[in-house]
C-alpha positions in Angstrom: 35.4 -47.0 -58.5 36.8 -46.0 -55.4 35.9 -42.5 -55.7 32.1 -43.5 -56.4 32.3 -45.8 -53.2 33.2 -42.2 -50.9 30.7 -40.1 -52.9 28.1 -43.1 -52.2 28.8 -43.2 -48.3 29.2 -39.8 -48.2 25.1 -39.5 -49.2 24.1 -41.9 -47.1 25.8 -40.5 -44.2 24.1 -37.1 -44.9 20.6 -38.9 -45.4 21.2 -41.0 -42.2 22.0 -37.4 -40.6 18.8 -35.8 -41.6 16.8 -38.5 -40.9 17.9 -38.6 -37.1 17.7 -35.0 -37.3 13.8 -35.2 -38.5 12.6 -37.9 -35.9 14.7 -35.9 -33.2 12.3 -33.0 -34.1 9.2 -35.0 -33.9 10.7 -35.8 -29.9 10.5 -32.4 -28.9 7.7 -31.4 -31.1 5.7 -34.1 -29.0 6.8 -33.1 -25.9 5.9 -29.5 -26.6 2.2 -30.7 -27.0 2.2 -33.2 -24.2 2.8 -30.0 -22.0 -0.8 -28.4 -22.9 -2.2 -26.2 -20.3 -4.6 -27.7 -17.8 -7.9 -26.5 -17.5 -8.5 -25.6 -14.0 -11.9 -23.5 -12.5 -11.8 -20.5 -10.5 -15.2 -20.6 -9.1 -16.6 -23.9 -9.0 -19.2 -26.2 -6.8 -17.2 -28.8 -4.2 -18.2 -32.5 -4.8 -15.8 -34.2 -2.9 -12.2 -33.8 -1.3 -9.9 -36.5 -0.5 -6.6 -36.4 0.9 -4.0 -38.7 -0.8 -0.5 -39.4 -0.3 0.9 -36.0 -1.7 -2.0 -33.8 -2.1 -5.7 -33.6 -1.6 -7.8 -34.4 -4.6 -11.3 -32.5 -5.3 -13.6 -33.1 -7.4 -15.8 -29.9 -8.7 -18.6 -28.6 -10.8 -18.3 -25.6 -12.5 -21.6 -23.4 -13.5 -21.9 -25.0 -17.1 -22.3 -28.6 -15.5 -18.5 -29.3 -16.8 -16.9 -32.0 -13.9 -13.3 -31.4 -12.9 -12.3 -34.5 -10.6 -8.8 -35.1 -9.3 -7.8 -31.4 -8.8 -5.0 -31.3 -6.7 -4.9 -28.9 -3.9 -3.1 -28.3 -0.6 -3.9 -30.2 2.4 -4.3 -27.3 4.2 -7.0 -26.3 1.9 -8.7 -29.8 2.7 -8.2 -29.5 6.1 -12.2 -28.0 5.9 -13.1 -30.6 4.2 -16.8 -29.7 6.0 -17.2 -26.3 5.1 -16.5 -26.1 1.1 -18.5 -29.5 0.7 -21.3 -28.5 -1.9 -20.7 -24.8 -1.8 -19.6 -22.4 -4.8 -16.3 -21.3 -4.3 -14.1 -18.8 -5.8 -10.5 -20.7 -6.2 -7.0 -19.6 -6.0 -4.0 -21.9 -7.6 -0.4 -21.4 -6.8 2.9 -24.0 -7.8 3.8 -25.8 -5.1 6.4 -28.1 -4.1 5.6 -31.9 -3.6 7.1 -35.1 -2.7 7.9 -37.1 -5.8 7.9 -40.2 -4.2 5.9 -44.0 -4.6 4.7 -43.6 -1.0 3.8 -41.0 1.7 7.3 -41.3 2.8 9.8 -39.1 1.9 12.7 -40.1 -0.2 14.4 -36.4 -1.4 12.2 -36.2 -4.5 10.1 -33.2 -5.3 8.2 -32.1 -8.1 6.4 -28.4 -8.5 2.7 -29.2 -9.3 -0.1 -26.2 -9.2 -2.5 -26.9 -6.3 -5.4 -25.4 -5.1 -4.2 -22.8 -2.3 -7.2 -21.4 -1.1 -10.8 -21.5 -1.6 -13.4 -19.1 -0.3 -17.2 -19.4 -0.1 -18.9 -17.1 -2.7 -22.2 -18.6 -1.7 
């Protein structure tokens, strides 16, 4: 009997193995998709720009109509605020380092976002 008992645990250990070992892959499998590229314009109409706490926010329209709001791009970049507001432009992205934190403030958090860097006037 006692020998059952070990060969009985012994199963259960290995399904109780596999089945941590199946949901663990579902984890990363997950993660994997959550990390989908974003689709970001390169030439695009300017709606609206908006500086928030860690980067500017712009809204754009690309030449099929599709909207693209929230884009985030450099506050340098919104600093012209005037002259890319409802013109075509040709956009550049680039990762950049931003504060991480709940407010303006900084607090030694950063994260690496990709940001509108520059933006010229194709028309």
């Amino acid at each position: 009997m006692q020998g059952k008992k070990i060969h009985f645990q012994a199963i259960c250990l290995s399904i109780s193995v596999f089945t941590a070992s199946a949901i663990g892959s579902l984890g990363n499998y997950t993660a994997v998709q959550a990390k989908k590229p974003v689709a970001r314009p390169t030439i695009a109409t300017v709606k609206s720009m908006v500086n928030g706490d860690i980067m500017c926010y712009v809204n754009l329209v690309d030449d099929k109509g599709k909207q693209y709001n929230s884009v985030g791009a450099s506050f340098e970049t919104c600093a012209n605020k005037k002259r890319f507001l409802n013109k075509k432009v040709q956009l550049s992205y680039n990762q950049v380092s931003v504060n991480d934190c709940q407010s303006a403030e900084p607090c030694g958090k950063s994260r690496l976002e990709t940001l509108i860097t520059k933006m010229q006037i194709i028309r």
